[in-house]
C-alpha atoms as an extended CHARMM CRD file, in Angstrom:
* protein
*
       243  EXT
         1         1  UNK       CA             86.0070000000      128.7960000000       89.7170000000  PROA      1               0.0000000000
         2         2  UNK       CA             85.8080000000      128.5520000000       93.0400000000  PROA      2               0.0000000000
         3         3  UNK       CA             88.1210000000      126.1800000000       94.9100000000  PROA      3               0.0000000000
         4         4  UNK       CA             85.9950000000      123.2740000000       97.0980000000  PROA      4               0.0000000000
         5         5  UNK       CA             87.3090000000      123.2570000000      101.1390000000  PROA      5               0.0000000000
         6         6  UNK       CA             87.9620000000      120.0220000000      102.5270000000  PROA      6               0.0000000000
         7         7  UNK       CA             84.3850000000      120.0350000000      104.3790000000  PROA      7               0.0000000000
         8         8  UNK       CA             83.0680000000      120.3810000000      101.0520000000  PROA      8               0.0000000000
         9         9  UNK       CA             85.1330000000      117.6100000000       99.5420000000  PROA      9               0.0000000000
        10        10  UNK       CA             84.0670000000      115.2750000000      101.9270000000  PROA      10              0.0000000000
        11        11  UNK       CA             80.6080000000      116.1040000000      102.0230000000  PROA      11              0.0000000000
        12        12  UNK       CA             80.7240000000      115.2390000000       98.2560000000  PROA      12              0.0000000000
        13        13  UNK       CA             82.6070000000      112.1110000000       98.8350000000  PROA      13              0.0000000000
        14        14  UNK       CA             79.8460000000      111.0570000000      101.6360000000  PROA      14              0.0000000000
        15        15  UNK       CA             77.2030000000      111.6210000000       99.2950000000  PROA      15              0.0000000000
        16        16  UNK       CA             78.5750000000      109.2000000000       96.5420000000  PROA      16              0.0000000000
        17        17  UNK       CA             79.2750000000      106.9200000000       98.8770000000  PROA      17              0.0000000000
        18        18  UNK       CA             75.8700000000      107.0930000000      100.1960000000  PROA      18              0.0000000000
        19        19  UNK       CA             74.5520000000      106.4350000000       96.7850000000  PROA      19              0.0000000000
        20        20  UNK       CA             76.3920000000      103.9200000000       95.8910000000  PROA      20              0.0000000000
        21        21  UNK       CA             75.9820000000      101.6450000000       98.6320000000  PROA      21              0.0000000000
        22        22  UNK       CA             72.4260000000      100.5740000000       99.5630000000  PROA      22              0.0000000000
        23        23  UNK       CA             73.2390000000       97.7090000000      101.7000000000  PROA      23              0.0000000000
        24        24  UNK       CA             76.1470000000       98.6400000000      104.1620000000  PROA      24              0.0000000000
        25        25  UNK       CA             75.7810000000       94.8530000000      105.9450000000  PROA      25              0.0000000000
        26        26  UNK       CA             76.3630000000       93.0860000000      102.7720000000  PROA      26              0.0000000000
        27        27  UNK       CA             79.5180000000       90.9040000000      102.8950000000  PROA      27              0.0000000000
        28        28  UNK       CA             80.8860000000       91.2740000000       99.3910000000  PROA      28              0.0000000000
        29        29  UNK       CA             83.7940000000       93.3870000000       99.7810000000  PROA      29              0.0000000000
        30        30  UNK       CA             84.9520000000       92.5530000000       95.3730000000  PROA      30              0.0000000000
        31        31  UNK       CA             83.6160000000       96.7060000000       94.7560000000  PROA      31              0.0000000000
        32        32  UNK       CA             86.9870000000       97.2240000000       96.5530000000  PROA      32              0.0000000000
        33        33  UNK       CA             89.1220000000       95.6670000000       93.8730000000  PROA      33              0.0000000000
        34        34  UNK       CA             87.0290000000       97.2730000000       90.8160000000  PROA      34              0.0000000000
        35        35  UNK       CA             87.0160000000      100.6940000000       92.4020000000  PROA      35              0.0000000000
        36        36  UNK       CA             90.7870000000      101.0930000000       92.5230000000  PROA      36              0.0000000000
        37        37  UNK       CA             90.5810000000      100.4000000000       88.7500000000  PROA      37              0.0000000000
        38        38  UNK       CA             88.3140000000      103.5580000000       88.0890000000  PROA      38              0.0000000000
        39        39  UNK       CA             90.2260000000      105.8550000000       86.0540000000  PROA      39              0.0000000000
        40        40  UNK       CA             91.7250000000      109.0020000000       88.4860000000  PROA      40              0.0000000000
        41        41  UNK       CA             93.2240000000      112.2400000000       87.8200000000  PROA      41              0.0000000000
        42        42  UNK       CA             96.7580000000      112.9340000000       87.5890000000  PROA      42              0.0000000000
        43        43  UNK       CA             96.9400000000      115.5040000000       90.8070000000  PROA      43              0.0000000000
        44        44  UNK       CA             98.6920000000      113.0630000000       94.0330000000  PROA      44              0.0000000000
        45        45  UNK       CA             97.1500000000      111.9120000000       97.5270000000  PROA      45              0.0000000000
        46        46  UNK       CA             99.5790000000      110.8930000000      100.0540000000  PROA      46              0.0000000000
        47        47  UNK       CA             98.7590000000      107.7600000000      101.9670000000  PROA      47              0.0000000000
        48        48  UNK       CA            100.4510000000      107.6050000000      105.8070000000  PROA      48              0.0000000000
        49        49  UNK       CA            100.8190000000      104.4110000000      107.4640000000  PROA      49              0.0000000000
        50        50  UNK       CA            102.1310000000      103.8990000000      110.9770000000  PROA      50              0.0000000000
        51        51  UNK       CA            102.7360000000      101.9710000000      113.9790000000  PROA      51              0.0000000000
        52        52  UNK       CA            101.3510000000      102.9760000000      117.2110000000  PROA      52              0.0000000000
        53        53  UNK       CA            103.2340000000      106.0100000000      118.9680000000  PROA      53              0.0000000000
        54        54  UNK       CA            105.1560000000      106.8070000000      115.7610000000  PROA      54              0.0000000000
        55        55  UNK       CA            104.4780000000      110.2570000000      114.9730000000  PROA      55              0.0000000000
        56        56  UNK       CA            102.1020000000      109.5850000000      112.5520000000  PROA      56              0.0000000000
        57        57  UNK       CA             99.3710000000      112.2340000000      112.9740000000  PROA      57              0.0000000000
        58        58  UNK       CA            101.8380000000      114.8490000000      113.9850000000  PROA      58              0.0000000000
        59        59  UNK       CA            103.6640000000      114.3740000000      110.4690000000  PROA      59              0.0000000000
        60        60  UNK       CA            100.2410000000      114.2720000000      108.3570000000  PROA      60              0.0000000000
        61        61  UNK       CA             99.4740000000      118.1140000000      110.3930000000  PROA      61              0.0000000000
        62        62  UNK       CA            102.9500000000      118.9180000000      109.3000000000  PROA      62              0.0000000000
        63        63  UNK       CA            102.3900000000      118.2250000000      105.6850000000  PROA      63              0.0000000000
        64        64  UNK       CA             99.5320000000      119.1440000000      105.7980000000  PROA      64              0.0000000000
        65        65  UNK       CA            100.5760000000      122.9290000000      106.8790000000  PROA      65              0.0000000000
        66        66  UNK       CA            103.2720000000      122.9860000000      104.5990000000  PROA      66              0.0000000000
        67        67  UNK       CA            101.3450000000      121.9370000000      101.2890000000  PROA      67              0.0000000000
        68        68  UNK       CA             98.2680000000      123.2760000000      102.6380000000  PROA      68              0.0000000000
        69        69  UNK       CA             96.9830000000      120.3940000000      101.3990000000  PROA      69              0.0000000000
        70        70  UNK       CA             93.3570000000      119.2240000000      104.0220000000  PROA      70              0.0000000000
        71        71  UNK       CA             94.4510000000      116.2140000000      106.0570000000  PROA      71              0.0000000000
        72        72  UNK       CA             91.8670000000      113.3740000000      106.7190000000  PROA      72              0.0000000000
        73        73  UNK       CA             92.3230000000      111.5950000000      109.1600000000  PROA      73              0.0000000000
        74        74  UNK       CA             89.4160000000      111.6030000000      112.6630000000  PROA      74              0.0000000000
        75        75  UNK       CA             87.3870000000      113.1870000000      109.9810000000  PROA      75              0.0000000000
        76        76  UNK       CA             86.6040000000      110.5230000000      108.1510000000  PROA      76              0.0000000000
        77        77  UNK       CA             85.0860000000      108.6320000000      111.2310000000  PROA      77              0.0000000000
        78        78  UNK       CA             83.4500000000      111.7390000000      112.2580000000  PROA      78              0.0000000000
        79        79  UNK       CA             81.5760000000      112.4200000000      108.9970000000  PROA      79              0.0000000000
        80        80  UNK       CA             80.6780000000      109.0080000000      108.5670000000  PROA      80              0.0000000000
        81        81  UNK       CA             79.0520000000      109.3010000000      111.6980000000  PROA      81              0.0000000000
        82        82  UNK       CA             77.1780000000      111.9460000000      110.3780000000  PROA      82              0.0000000000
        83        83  UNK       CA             76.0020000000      111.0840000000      107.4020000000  PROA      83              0.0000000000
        84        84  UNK       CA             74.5610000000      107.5630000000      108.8070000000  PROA      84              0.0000000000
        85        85  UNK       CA             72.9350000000      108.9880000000      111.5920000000  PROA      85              0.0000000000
        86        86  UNK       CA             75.0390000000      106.2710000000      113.6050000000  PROA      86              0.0000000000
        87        87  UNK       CA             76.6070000000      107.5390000000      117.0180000000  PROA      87              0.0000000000
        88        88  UNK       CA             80.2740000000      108.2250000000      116.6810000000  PROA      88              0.0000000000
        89        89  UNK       CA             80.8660000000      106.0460000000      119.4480000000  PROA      89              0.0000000000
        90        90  UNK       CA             79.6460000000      103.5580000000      117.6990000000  PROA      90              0.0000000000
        91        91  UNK       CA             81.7140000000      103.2850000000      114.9630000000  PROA      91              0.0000000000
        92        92  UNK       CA             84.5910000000      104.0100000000      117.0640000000  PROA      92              0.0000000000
        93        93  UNK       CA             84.1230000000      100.1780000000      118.1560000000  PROA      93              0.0000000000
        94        94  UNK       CA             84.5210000000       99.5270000000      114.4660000000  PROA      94              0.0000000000
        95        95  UNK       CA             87.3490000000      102.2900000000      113.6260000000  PROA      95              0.0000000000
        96        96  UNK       CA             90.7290000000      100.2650000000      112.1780000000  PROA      96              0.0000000000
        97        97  UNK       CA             89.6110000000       97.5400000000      114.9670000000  PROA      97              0.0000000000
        98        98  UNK       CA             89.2980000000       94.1500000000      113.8770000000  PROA      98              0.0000000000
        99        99  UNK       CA             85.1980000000       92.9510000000      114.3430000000  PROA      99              0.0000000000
       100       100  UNK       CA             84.1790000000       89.7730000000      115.6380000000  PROA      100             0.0000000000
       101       101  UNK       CA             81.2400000000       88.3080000000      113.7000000000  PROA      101             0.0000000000
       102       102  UNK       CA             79.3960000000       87.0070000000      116.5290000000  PROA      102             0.0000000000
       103       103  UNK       CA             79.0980000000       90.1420000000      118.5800000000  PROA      103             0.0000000000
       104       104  UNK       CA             78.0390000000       91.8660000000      115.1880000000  PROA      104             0.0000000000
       105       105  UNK       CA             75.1610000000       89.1650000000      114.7190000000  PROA      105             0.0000000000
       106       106  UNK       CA             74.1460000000       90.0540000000      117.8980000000  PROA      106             0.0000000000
       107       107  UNK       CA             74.0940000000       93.7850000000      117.6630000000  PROA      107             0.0000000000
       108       108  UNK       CA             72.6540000000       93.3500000000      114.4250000000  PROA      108             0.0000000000
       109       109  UNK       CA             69.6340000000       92.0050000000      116.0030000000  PROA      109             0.0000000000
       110       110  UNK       CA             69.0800000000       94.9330000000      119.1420000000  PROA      110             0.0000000000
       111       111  UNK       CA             67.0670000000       97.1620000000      117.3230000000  PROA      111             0.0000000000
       112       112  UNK       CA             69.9670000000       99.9040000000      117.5410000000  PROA      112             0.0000000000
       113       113  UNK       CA             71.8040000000      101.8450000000      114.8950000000  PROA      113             0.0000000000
       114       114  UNK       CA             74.0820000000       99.4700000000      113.2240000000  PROA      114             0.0000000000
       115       115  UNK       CA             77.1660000000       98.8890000000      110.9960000000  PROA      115             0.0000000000
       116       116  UNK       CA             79.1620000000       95.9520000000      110.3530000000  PROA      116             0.0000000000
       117       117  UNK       CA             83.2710000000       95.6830000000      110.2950000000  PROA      117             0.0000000000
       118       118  UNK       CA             82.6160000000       94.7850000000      106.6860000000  PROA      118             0.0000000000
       119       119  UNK       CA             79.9300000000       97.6510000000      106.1650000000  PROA      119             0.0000000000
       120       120  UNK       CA             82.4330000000      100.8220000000      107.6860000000  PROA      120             0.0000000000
       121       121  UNK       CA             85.4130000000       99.1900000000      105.7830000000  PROA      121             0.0000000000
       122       122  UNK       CA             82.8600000000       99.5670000000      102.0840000000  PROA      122             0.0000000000
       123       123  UNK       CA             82.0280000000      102.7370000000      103.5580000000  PROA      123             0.0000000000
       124       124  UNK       CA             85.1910000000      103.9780000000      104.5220000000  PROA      124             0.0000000000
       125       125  UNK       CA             86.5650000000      102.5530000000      101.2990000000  PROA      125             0.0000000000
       126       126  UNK       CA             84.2450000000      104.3580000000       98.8740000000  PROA      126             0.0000000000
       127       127  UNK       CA             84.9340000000      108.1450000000      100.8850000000  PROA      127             0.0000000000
       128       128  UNK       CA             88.4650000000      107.4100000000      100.2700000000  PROA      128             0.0000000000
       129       129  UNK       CA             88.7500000000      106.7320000000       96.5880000000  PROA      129             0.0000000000
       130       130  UNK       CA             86.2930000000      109.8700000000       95.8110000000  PROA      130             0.0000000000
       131       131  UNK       CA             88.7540000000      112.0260000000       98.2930000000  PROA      131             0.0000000000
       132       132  UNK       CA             91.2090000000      111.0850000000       96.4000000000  PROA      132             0.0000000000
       133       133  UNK       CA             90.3770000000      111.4090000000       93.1290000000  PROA      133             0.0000000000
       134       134  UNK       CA             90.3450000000      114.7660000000       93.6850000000  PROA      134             0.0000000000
       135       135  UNK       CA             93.8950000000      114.4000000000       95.2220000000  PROA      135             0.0000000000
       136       136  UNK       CA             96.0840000000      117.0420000000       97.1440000000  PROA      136             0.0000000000
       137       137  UNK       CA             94.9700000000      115.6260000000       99.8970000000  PROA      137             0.0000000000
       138       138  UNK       CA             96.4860000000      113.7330000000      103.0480000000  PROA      138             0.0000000000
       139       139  UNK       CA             94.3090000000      110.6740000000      104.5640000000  PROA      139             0.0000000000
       140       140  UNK       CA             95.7600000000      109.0630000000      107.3270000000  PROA      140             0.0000000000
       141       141  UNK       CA             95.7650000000      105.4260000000      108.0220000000  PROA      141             0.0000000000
       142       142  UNK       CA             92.5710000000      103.0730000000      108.1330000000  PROA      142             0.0000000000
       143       143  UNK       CA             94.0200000000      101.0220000000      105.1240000000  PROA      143             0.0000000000
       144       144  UNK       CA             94.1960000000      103.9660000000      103.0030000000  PROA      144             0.0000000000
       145       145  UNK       CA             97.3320000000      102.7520000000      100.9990000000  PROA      145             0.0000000000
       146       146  UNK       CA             95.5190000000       99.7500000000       99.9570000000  PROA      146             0.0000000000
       147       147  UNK       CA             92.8730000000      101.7580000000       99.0960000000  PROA      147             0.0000000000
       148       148  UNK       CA             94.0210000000      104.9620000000       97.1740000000  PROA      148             0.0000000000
       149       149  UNK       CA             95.2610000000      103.6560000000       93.5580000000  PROA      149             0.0000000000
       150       150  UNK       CA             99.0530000000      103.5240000000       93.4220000000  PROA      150             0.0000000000
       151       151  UNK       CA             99.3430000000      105.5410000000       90.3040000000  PROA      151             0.0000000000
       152       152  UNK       CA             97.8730000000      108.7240000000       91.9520000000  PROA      152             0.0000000000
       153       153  UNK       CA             99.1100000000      108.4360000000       95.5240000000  PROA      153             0.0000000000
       154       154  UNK       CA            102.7730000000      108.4000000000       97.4130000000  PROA      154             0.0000000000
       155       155  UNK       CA            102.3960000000      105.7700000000      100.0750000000  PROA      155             0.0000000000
       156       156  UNK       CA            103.9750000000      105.8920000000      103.3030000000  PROA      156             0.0000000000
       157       157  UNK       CA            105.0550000000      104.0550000000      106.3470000000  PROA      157             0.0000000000
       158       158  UNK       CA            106.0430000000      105.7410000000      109.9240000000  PROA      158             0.0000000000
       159       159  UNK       CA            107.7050000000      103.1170000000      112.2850000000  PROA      159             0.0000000000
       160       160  UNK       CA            109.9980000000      103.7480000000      114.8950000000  PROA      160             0.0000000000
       161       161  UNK       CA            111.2440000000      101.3090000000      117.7600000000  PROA      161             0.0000000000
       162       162  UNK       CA            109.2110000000       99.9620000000      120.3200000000  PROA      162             0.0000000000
       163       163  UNK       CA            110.8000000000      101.9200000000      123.0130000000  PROA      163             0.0000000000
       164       164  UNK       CA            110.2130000000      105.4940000000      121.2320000000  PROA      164             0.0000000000
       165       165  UNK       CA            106.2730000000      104.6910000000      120.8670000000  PROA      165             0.0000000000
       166       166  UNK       CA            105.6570000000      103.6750000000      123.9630000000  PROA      166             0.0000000000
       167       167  UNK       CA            107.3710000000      106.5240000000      125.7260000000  PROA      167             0.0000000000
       168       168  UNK       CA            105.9260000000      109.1020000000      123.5770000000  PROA      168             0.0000000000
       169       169  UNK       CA            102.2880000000      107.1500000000      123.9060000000  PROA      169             0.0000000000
       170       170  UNK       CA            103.0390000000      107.4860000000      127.7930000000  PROA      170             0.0000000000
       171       171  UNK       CA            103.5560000000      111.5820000000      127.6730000000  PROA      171             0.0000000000
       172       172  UNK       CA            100.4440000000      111.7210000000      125.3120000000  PROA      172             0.0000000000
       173       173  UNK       CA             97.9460000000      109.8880000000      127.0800000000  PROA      173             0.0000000000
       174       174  UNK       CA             99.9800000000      110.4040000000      130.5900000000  PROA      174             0.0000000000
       175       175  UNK       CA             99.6370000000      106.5840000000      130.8430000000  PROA      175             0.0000000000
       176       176  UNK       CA            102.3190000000      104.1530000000      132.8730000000  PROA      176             0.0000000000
       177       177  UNK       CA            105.4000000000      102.9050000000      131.0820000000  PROA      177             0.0000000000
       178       178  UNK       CA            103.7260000000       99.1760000000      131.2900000000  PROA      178             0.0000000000
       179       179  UNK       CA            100.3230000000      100.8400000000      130.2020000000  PROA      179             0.0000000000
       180       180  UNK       CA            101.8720000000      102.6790000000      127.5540000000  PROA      180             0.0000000000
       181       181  UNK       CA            103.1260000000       99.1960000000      126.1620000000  PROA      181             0.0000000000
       182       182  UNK       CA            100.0470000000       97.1770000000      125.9850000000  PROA      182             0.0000000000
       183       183  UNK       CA             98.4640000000      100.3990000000      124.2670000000  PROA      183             0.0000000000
       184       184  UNK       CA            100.8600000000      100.6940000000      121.8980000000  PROA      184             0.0000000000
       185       185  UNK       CA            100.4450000000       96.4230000000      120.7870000000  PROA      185             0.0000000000
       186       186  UNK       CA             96.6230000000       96.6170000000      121.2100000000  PROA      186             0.0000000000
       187       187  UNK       CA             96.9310000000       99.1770000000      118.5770000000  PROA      187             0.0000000000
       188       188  UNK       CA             99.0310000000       97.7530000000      116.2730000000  PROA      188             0.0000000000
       189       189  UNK       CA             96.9640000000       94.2600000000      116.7550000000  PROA      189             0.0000000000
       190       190  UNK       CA             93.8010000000       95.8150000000      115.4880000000  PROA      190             0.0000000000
       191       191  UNK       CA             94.8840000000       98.4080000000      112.9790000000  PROA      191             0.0000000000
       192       192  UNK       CA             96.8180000000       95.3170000000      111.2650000000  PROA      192             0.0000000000
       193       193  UNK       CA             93.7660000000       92.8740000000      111.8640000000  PROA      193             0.0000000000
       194       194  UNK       CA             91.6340000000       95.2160000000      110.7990000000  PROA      194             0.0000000000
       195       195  UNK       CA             93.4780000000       95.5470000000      106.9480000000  PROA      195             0.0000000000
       196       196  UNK       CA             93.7390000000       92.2750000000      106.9790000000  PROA      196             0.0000000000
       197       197  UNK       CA             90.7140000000       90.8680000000      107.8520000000  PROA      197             0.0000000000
       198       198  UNK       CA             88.7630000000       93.6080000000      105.2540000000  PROA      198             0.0000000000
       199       199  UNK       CA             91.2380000000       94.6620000000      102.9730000000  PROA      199             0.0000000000
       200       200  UNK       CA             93.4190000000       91.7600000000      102.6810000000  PROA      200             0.0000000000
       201       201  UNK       CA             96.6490000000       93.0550000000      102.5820000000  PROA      201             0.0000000000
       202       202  UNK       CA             99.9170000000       92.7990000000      104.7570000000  PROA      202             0.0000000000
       203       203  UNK       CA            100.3770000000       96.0520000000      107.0620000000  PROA      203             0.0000000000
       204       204  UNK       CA            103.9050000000       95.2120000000      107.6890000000  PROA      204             0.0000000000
       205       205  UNK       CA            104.6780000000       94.0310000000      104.2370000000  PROA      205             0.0000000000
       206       206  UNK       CA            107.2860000000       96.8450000000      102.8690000000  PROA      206             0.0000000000
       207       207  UNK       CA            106.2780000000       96.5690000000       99.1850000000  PROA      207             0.0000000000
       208       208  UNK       CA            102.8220000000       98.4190000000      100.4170000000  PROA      208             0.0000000000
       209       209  UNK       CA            104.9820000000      101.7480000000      100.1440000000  PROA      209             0.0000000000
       210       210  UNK       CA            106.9760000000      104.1900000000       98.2130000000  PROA      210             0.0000000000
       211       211  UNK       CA            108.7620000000      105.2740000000      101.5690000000  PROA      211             0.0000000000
       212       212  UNK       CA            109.4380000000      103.9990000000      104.9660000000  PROA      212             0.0000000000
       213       213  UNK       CA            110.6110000000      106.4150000000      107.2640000000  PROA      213             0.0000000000
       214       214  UNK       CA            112.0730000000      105.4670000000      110.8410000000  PROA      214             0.0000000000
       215       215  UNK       CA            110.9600000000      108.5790000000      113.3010000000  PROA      215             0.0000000000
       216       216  UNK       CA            113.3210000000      107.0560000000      115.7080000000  PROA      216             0.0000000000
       217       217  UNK       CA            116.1080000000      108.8720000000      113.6610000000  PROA      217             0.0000000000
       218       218  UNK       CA            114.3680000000      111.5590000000      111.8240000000  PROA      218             0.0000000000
       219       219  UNK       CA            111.9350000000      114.1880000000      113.6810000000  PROA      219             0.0000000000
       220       220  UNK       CA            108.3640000000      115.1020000000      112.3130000000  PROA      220             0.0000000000
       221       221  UNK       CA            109.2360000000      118.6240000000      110.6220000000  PROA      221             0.0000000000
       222       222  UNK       CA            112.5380000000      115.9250000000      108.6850000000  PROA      222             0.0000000000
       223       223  UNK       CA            109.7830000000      113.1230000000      108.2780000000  PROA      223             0.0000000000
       224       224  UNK       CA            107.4970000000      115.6300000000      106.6980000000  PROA      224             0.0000000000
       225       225  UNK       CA            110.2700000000      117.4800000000      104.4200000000  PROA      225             0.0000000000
       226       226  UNK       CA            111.5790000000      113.7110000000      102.8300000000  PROA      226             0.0000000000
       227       227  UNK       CA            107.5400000000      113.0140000000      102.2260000000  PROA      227             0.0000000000
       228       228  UNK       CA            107.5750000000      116.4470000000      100.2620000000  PROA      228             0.0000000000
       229       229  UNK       CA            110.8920000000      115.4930000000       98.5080000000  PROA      229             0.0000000000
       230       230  UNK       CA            109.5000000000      112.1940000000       97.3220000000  PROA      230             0.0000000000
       231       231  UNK       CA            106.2310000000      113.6190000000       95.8550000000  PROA      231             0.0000000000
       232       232  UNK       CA            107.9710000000      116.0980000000       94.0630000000  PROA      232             0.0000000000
       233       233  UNK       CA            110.2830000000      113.5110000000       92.6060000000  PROA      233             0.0000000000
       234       234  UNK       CA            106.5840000000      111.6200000000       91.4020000000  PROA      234             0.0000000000
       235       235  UNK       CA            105.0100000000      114.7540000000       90.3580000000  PROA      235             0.0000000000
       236       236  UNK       CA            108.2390000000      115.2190000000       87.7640000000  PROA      236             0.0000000000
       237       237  UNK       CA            107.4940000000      114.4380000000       84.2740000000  PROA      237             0.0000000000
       238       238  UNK       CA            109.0030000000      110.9810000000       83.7140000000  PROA      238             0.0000000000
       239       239  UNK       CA            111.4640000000      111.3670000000       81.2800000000  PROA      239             0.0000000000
       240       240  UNK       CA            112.8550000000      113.4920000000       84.5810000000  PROA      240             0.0000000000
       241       241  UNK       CA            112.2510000000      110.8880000000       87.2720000000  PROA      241             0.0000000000
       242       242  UNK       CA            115.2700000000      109.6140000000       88.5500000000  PROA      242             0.0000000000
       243       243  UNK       CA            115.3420000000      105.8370000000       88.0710000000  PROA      243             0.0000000000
């Protein structure tokens, strides 16, 4: 049997999400809660939180090499994109931002392409859970480890101090140290905003995760090896798990 790539994968999860949800504006976000009680397989998806400027898409690349396992992270706003026929910079305005109702009325009523906070977040919600019931799989942020069940998925948490992210946030987008800084807590703002607002969990709340990993201390080929460590521990049978 032939084994799917990851452009396949998500082209399959696209299309069931594109089935199952007729009307993207709706407000009823309660699918969210049933769908992580669907039944999944037994194969693993890691999960990877972070704060702004913490590593975080270097580490998922990094795991992603060693397991060669795909890694989903731009991707899923990209496809999305693509299968709505909505312009990518579009949703980008939506993308782990928190949405403010009025100025989605208002949009809602232009006569352009159109999704809603609450409409990418069912969206982005439903793409997840099929990626990952396929597992072996990376996805990256957007809310993902309040998404992906906990049974089936290793959930994890990059943070590293303030100083760190906004120094390597200044080298990446050759910003100014004060720049830099009001990136880095814009960021954080609407990535935690926009979990809260449409997933309604805690970003910051440390029971979210399996593993919280300070890239202040450890660098992204260490972060990635402890990640490995852990899911090999979960992958054990359980009468082996260390408890």
């Amino acid at each position: 049997m032939a084994i799917k790539n990851s452009s396949e994968l998500m082209g399959e999860a696209m299309l069931r999400a594109r089935e199952h949800w007729r009307s993207p504006d709706s407000g009823d976000t309660s699918h969210i809660a049933t769908a992580q009680r669907k039944p999944t397989t037994a194969t693993y998806t890691i999960t990877l939180s972070r704060e702004s400027g913490a590593g975080g898409a270097a580490v998922a690349r990094e795991l992603g090499r060693l397991l060669e396992w795909p890694v989903y992270d731009r991707e899923l706003l990209e496809r999305i994109a693509e299968e709505t026929g909505l312009r990518s910079e579009l949703l980008e305005s939506l993308d782990e931002k928190r949405s403010h109702w009025l100025v989605e009325t208002l949009e809602s009523l232009s006569g352009v392409g159109f999704m809603s906070g609450a409409g990418y977040a069912r969206y982005l919600a439903e793409t997840m859970l099929a990626l990952a019931s396929h597992g072996n799989c990376v996805i990256v942020g957007r809310g993902s480890t309040s998404l992906v069940p906990r049974a089936s998925s290793l959930r994890v948490r990059l943070v590293a101090s303030l100083e760190d992210r906004t120094e390597r946030t200044r080298q990446r987008l050759n910003l100014s140290k004060a720049a830099a800084l009001a990136h880095v807590r814009e960021t954080d703002a609407h990535r935690e905003g926009f979990v809260k607002d449409y997933l309604h969990h805690q970003v910051g709340d440390p029971h979210e995760y399996d593993l919280i990993i300070n890239t202040s201390r450890f660098s992204i080929s260490e972060s990635a090896q402890m990640i490995i460590t852990a899911l090999h521990q979960l992958q054990k049978p359980v009468s082996e798990q260390v408890t």
